[in-house]
SETI-874994 format. One line per 4 residues: number of its first residue (from 1); for each residue z, y, x of C-alpha. Coordinates in pm, whole numbers, plus 32768, in hexadecimal, padded with zeros to 4 digits. Layout:
N
NUM = Z,Y,X; ...
***
This chain:
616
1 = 2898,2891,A59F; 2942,2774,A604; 2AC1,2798,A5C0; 2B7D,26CF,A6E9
5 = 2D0B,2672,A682; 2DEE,2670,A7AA; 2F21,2649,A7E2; 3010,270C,A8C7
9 = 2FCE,26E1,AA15; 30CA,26AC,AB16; 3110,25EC,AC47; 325A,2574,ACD1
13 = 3266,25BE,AE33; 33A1,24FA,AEFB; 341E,25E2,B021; 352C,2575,B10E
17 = 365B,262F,B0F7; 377A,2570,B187; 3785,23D8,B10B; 3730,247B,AFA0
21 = 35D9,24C3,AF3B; 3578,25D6,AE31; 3466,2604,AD6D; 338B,2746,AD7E
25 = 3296,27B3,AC62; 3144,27FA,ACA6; 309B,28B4,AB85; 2F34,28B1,AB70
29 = 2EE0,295F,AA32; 2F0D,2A9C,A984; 3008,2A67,A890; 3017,2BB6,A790
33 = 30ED,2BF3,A68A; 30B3,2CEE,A55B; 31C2,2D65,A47C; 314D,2DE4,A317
37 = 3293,2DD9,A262; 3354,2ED7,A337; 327A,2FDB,A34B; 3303,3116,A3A0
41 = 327D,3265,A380; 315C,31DF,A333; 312C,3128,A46E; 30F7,2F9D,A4DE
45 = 31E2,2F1F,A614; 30F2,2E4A,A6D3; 3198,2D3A,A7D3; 30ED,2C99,A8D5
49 = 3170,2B66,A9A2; 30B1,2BA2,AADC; 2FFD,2A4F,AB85; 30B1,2A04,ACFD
53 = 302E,2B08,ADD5; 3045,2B02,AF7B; 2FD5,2C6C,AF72; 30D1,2D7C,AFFA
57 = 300E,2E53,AEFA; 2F60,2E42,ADF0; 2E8D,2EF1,ACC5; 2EB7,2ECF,AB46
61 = 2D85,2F6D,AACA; 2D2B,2FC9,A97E; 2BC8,3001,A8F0; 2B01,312D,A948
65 = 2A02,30D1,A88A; 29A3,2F89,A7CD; 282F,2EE1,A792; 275B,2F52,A680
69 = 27FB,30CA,A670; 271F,315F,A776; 2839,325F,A7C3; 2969,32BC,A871
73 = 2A97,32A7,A7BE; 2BE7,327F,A87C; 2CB2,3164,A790; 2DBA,319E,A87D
77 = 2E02,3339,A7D8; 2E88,3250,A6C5; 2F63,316B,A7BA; 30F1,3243,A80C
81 = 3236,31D7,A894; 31A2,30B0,A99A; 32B5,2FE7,AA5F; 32CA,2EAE,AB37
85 = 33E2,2DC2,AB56; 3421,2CB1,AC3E; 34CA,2B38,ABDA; 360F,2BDD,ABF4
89 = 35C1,2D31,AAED; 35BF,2E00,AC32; 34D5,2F27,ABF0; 33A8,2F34,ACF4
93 = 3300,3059,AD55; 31E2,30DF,AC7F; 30D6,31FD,ACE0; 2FE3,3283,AC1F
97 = 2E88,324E,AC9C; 2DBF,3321,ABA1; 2D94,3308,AA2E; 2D64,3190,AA23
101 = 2DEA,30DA,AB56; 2F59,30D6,ABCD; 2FC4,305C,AD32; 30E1,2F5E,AD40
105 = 31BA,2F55,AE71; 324A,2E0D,AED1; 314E,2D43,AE00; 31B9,2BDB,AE94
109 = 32E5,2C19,ADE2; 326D,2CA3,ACAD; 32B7,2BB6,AB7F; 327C,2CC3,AA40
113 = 31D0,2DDE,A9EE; 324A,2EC9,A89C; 317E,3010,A81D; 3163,3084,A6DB
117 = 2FFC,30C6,A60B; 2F8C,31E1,A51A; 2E75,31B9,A434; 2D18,327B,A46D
121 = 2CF9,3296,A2DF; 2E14,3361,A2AF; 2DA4,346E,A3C7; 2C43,3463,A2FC
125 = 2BC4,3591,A257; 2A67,35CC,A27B; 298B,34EF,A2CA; 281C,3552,A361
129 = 276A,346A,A429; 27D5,342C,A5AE; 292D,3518,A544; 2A6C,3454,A530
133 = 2A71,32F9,A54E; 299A,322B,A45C; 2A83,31A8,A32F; 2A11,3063,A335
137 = 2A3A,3050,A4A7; 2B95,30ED,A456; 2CFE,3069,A3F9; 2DC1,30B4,A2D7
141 = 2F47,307D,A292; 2FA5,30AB,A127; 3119,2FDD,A109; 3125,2EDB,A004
145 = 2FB0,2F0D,9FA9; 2EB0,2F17,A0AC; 2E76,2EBE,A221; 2D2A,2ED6,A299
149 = 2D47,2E3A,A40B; 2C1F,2E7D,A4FD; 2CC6,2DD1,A601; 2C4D,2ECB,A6EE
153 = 2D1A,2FC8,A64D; 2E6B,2F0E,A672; 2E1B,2DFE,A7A1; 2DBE,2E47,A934
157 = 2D57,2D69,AA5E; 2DEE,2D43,ABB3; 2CCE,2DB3,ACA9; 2C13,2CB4,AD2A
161 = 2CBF,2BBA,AC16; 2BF8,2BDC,AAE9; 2B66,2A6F,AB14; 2CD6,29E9,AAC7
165 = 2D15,2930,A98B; 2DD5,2A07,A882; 2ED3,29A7,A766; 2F1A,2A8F,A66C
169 = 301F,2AB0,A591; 3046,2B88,A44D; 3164,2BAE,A369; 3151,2C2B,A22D
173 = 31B8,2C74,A0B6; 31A5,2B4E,9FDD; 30B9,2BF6,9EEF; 2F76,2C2D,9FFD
177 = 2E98,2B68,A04B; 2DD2,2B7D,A1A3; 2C64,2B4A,A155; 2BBA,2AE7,A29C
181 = 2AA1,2A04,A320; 2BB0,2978,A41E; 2CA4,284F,A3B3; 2E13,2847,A359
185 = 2E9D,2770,A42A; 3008,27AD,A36C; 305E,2731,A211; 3162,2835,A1F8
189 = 3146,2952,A0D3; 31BB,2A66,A198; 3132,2A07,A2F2; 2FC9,29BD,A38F
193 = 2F66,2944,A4BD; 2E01,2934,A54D; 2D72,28C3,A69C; 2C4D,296A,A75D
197 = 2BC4,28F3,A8A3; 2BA6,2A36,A92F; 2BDB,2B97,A8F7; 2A9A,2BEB,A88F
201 = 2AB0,2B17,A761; 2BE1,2B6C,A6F7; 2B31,2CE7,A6F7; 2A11,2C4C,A631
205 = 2ADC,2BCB,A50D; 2B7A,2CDF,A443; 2C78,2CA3,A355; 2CC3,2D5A,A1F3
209 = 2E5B,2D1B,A13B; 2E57,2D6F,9FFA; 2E90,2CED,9E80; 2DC6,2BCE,9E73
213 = 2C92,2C22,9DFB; 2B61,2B79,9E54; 2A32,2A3D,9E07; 29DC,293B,9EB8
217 = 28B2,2889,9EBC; 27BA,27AF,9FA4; 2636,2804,9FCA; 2575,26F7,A05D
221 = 268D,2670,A13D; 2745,27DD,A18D; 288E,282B,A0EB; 2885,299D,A06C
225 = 29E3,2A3D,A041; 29AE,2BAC,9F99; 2B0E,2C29,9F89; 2B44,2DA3,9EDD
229 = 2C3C,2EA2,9EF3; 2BFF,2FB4,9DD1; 2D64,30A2,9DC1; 2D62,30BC,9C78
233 = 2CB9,2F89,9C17; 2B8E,3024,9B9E; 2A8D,2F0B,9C49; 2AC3,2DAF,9C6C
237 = 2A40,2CB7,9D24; 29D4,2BAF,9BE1; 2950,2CD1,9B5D; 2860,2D66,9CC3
241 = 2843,2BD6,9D34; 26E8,2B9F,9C60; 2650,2CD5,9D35; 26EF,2C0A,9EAD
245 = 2655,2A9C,9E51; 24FB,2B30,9DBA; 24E7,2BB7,9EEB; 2564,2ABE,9FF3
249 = 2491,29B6,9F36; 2360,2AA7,9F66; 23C6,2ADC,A0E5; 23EF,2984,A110
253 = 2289,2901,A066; 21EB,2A40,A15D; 22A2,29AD,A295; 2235,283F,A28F
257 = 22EA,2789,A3BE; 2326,28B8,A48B; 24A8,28BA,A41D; 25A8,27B3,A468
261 = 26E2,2865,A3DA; 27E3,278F,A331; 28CA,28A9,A293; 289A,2A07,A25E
265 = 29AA,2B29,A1BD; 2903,2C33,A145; 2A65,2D63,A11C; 2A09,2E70,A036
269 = 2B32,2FA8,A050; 2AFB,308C,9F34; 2B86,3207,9F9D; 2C51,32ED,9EBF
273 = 2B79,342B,9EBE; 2CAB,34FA,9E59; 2D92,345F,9F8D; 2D83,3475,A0FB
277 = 2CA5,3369,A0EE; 2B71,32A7,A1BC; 2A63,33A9,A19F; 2966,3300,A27E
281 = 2894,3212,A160; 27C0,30FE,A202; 280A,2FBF,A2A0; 283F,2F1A,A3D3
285 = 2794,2DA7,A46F; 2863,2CA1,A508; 27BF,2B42,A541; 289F,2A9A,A3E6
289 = 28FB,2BCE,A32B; 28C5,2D2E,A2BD; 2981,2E3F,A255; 292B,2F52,A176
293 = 29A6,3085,A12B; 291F,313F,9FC6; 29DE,326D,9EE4; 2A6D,317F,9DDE
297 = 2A00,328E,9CCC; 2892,3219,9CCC; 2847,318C,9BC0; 27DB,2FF3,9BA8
301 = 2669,3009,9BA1; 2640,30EA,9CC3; 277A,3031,9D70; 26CC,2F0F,9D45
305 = 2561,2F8B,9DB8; 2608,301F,9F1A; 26CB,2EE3,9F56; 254F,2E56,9F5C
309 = 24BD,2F46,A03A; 25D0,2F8F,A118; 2678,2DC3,A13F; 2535,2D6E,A173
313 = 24B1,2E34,A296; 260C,2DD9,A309; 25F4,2C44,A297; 24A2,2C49,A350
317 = 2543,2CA3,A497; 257D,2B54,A4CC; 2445,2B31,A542; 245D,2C00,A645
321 = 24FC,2CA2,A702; 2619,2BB5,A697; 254D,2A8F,A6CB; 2433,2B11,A7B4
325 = 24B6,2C13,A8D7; 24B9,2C9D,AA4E; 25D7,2C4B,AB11; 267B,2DDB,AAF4
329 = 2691,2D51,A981; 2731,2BD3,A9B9; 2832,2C7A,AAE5; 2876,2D9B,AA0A
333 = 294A,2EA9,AADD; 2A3A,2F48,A9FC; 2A9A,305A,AAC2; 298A,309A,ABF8
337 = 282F,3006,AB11; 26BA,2FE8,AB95; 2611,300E,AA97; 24BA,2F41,AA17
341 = 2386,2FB0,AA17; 2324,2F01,A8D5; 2393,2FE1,A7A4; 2246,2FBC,A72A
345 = 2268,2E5D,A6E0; 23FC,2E37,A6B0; 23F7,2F3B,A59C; 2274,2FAC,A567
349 = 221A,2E33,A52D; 2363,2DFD,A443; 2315,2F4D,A397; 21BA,2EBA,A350
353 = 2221,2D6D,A2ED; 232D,2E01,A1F1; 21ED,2E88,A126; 20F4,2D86,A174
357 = 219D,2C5E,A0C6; 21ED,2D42,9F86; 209C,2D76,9F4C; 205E,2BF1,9FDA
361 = 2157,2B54,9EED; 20CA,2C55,9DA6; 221D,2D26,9DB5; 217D,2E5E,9DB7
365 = 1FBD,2E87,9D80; 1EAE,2EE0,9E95; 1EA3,3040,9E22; 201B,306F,9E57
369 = 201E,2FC7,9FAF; 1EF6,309A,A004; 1FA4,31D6,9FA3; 20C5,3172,A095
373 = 1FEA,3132,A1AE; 1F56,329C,A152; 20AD,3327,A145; 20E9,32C0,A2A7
377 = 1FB5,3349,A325; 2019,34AB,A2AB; 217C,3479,A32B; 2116,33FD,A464
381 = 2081,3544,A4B6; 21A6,360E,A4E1; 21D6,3562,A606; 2125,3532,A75C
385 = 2018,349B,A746; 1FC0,347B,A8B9; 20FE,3421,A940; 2101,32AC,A990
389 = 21BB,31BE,A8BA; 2221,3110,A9D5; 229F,3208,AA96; 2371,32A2,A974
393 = 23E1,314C,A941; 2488,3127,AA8D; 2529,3271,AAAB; 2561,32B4,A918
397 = 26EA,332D,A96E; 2672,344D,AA10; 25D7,3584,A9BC; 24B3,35AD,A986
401 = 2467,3462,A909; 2593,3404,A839; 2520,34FE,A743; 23D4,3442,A71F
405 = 24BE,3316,A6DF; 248F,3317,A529; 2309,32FE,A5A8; 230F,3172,A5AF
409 = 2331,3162,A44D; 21FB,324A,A41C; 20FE,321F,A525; 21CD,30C7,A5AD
413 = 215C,3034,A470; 2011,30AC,A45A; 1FD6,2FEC,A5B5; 2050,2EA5,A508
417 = 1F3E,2F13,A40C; 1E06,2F46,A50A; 1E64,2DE7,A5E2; 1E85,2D46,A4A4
421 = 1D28,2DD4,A40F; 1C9D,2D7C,A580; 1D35,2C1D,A58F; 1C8B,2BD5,A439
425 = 1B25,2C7D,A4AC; 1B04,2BC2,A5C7; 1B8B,2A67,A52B; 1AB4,2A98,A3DE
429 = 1BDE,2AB6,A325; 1C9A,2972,A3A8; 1D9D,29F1,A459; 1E82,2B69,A45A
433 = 1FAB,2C0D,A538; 2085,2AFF,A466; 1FD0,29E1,A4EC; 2018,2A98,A675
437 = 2174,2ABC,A618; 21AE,2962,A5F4; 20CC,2902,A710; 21AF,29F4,A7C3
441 = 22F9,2947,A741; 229D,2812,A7A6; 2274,286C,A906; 2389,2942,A92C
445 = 249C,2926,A80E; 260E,29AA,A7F0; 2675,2912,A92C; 2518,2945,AA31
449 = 251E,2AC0,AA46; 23C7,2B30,AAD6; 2385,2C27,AC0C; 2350,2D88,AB8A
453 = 2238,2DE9,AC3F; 2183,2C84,ABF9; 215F,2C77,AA69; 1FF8,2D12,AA23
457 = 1F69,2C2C,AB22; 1FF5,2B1D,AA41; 1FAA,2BA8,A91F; 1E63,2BE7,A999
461 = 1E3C,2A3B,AA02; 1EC4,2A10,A8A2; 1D9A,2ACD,A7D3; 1C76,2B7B,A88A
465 = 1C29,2C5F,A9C2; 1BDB,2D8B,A883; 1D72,2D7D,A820; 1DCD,2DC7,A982
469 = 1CF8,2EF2,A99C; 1D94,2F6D,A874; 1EDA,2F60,A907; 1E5E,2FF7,AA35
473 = 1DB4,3107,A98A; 1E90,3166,A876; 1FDC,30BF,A8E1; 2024,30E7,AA32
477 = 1F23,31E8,AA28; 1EF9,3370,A9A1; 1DF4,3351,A8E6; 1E17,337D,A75E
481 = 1DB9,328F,A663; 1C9E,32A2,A585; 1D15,31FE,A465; 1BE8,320B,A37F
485 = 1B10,3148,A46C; 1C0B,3015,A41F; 1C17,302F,A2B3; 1A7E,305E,A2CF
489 = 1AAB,2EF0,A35C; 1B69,2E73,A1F9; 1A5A,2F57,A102; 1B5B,307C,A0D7
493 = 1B27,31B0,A10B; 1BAF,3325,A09E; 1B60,3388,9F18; 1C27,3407,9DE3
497 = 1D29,336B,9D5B; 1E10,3382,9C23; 1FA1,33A7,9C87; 20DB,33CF,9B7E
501 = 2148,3515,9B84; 22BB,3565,9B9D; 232D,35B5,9A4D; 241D,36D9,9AF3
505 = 22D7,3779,9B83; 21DA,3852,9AEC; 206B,385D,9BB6; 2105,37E6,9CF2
509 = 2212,390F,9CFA; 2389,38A8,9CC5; 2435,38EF,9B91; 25BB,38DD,9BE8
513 = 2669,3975,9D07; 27ED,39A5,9D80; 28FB,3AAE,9D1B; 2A07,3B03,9E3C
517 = 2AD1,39EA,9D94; 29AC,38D5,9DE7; 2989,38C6,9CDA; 27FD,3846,9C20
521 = 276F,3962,9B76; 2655,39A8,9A94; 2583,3AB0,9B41; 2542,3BF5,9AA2
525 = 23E9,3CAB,9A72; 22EC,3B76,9AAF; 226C,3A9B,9976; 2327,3964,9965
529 = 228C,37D2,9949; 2202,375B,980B; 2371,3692,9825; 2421,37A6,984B
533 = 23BD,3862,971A; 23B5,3706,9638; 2544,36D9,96B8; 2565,3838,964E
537 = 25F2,388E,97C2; 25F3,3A19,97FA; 2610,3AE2,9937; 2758,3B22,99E3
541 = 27E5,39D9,9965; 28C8,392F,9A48; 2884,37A9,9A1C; 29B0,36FA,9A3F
545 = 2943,35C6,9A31; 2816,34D3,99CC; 2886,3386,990D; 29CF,33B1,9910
549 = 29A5,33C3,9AA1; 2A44,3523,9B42; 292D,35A1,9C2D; 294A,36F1,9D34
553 = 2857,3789,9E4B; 28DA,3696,9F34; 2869,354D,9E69; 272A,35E4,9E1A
557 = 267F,34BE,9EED; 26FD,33D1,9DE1; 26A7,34C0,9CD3; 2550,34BE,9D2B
561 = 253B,334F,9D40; 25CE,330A,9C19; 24F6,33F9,9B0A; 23C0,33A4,9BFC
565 = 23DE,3224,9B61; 2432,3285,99ED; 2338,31B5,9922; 2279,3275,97FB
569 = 233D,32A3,96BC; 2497,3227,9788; 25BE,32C7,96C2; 263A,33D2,97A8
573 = 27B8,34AF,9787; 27F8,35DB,9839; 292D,36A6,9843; 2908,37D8,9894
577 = 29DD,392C,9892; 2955,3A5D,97EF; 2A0B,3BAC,97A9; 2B3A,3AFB,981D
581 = 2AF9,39F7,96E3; 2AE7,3888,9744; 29B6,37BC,96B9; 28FB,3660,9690
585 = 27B0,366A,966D; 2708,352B,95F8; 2584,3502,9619; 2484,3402,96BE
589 = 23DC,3403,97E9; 229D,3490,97FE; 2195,3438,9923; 20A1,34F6,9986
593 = 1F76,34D5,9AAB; 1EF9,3588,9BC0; 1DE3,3539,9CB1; 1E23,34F0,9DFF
597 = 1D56,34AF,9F3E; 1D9C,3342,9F94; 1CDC,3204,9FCA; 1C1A,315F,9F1F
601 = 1B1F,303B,9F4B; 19B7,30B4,9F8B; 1915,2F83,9FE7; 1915,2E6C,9F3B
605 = 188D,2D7D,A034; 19A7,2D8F,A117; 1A50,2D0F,9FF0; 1AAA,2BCF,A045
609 = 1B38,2C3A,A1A0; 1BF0,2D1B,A0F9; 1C8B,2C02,A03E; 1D0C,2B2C,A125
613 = 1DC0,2C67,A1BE; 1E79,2C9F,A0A1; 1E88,2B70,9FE1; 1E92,2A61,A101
***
């Protein structure tokens, strides 16, 4: 994204009072300050200098709900204490509109606005999908150490002003550093200053203060900034940056031309479990940056292996709908949205990508990208299958569709799948969905949003008349996939396959539960894993923690990731309480194998198809 440096903008305007002329400023930006040094009560005082306004009236809004959340959230609960002033420091009349929009009275005279902003991390505490807002959509204020600022959280519009330029201004302590993809336009220590030509912008580059922490470095023409917060300084970023570039390299070699990006901040906020803390772990896409929220007790490996999974389906929105997108996405409505009908492609067609290239680029084998694509067809079916993508797309806030939402990263990427095995079929292997997508960016692009209603006729134009059935059928259609008829296409089909067991299972069956304390415990009266027995583990222990990392019920997520990637013979410590005794138990990993239904390749003529699918 092109950063554009302006300076203040005002106009001298003579007006004839007497023989003596005076000068009369005409504002015609935003102009927003933040304070981070006095905080108080945990809270941010936000000031805006309001542009010139010839409205009697006017509305400061702020976000309902932002792009890429899929959900209503009401910023403005955080928002207290609003007031207006004129020139003069006269108060003007304020009325509450509803959660997120306040009505000033006397607006032509309005010079400042003043509220004060709590943090969403803080009023965190359990976070379950479409609950809450999302963590890294969220805002945290932690004096003197961290400041994550979704400028959505903090910053408003005045209706029908959002295309107004706006200048933002941040103090702050001496020892944070604000790791953006925006510029600096202040050489001061303890005060930034960064220009956006409009307010959606602004909302599209977060910001994250803390103790400088972070790597920098270029792939291909694109400078990568991966800044980390970890609380107790657990994870750095030298130490996770190997993981970022492997990856962005990889992403990069996958994408070809398709991405013009000069800069790009990838924020990673690591949560204290044992705090009122983010809960919500995932990420969210902006066109330059991401930011990412993980439990900072995970330990580096598995860190490491999510920051893969979960930056690059966010990296890889870029494509689209960041760079390709209807016009409900490129005149986003914060508060009153239309939603697109095009979830399958803005986050099926990500989702899809985000595996495609690991198994592309050799990050992860066939067999393990097959097993995803199997995992996805068994999640998918907990949903509707009949209900139109596009039609849950458009009205995904409400019931019943918004809780089909999660459904674009199952069955949303599993369409990316079948028009990418189609593509191939029909073009002998020359050309897949990546080849549209760029087609598709060329045409359209971040700035020439498309008509809703007119993409799968150019989609259609772009490959052949068989892809625009598809969409018809199974898309904007009810009618379910058959997914084995497109992997028949590549040689694949169903057949046994070998899968690591979890070394804290026995035969499929669990092998630790909870106490009332949440705390893990080993489960009494079943036979435990061959690793149980070797780490001499015995029922009714309470595990405490595994490497030296404290685990309970409620980071059992992580737990299972983490022993689910122990390599065989990997030293292993638990400690565990027994009898009210303390112990470390020291052993190695064991793995074990259990056969799975997956796929597998059945043909071998198809082979070469197959290949350039996954390989090309």
């Amino acid at each position: 994204m092109k950063k554009i440096v302006l300076s203040i903008a005002t106009a001298g305007l003579l007006i004839a009072c007497g023989s003596a002329p005076k000068t009369v400023e005409l504002r015609q930006q935003v102009a927003v300050n933040l304070d981070l040094i006095d905080v108080k009560e945990d809270k941010v005082k936000v000031t805006i200098t309001a542009p010139t306004l010839s409205e009697s009236e006017i509305v400061y809004h702020i976000p309902k709900i932002i792009p890429g959340t899929y959900s209503s959230d009401d910023y403005g609960k955080m928002v207290e204490n609003v007031k207006a002033f004129d020139a003069k420091g006269n108060e003007l009349q304020v009325i509450v509109v509803d959660k997120n929009s306040w009505q000033i009275k006397d607006a032509n005279r309005l010079k400042t606005l003043t509220y004060w902003v709590n943090d969403t991390y803080d009023n965190e505490k359990s976070m379950r999908f479409g609950e809450g807002i999302f963590s890294p959509a969220g805002t945290n204020i932690a004096a003197e150490r961290n400041f994550m600022i979704n400028q959505h959280g903090f910053i408003g519009y005045f209706e029908k002003k959002e295309a107004l330029n706006y200048i933002l201004s941040i103090k702050h302590p001496e020892t944070l550093y604000g790791a953006t993809a925006l510029v600096d336009t202040d050489e001061s220590k303890t005060n930034d200053i960064f220009i956006a030509s409009r307010y959606n912008e602004l909302v599209d580059n977060p910001i994250m203060y803390s103790k400088p922490d972070y790597t920098t470095f270029n792939v291909e023409g694109m400078d990568i900034l991966f800044s980390v917060y970890s609380p107790t300084g657990k994870h750095t970023a030298s130490a996770l940056s190997p993981d970022i570039e492997k990856m962005i390299r990889a992403q990069k070699k996958f994408l070809g031309p398709i991405n013009n990006n000069k800069k790009y901040a990838i924020l990673l906020y690591l949560s204290d479990m044992e705090a009122a803390d983010a809960k919500g772990f995932g990420a969210l896409e902006h066109n330059s940056s991401t930011t990412v929220v993980f439990p900072e007790l995970m330990g580096k490996e598995m860190l490491g292996k999510q920051l893969i999974d979960v930056v690059s389906h966010e990296f890889f929105h870029i494509v689209t709908p960041l760079g390709v997108h209807s016009k409900e996405i490129h005149d986003f409505d914060f508060n009153t949205p239309k939603m697109s009908q095009h979830l399958w492609m803005y986050e099926g067609i990500t989702e899809y990508f985000a595996n495609l290239f690991q198994v592309n680029q050799g990050l992860i084998s066939e067999e393990a990208f097959l097993n995803r694509m199997r995992e996805k067809i068994r999640n998918a079916k907990r949903y509707n299958d009949t209900m139109p993508f596009t039609e849950m797309s458009q009205n995904v806030l409400t019931p019943p569709y918004k809780d089909q939402y999660t459904n674009v990263y199952e069955k949303g990427a599993l369409i990316g799948m079948c028009l990418d095995i189609l593509i191939r079929e029909k073009s002998n292997g020359e050309r897949g969905v990546l080849d549209l997508m760029q087609k598709l960016t060329q045409e359209f692009g971040p700035s020439r949003p498309f008509n809703d209603v007119e993409l799968f006729d150019r989609v259609t134009a772009l490959t052949y008349p068989e892809i625009g059935e598809f969409l018809r059928t199974h898309v904007s259609g009810n009618t379910p996939i058959d997914y084995s008829i497109y992997f028949a296409k590549m040689g694949i089909g169903k057949g046994k396959i070998k899968k690591v067991a979890n070394p804290l299972f026995n035969n499929n069956s669990p092998c630790i539960t909870s106490n009332s304390d949440k705390q893990l415990l080993v489960r009494k009266g079943i036979e435990l894993s061959p690793f149980m027995k070797s780490l001499g583990l015995k029922e009714e222990d309470i595990i405490l923690s595994i490497n030296n990392t404290p685990y309970s019920i409620e980071t059992i997520s992580a737990v299972m990731d983490t022993v689910q990637n122990w390599k065989d013979n990997e030293s292993v410590t638990f400690t565990v309480k027994r009898n009210g005794n303390e112990l470390v138990l020291n052993g190695k990993a064991i793995q074990s194998y259990t056969e799975i239904e997956g796929f597998t390749t059945i043909d071998a003529t198809k082979s070469q198809l197959k290949e350039s699918w996954l390989k090309r």
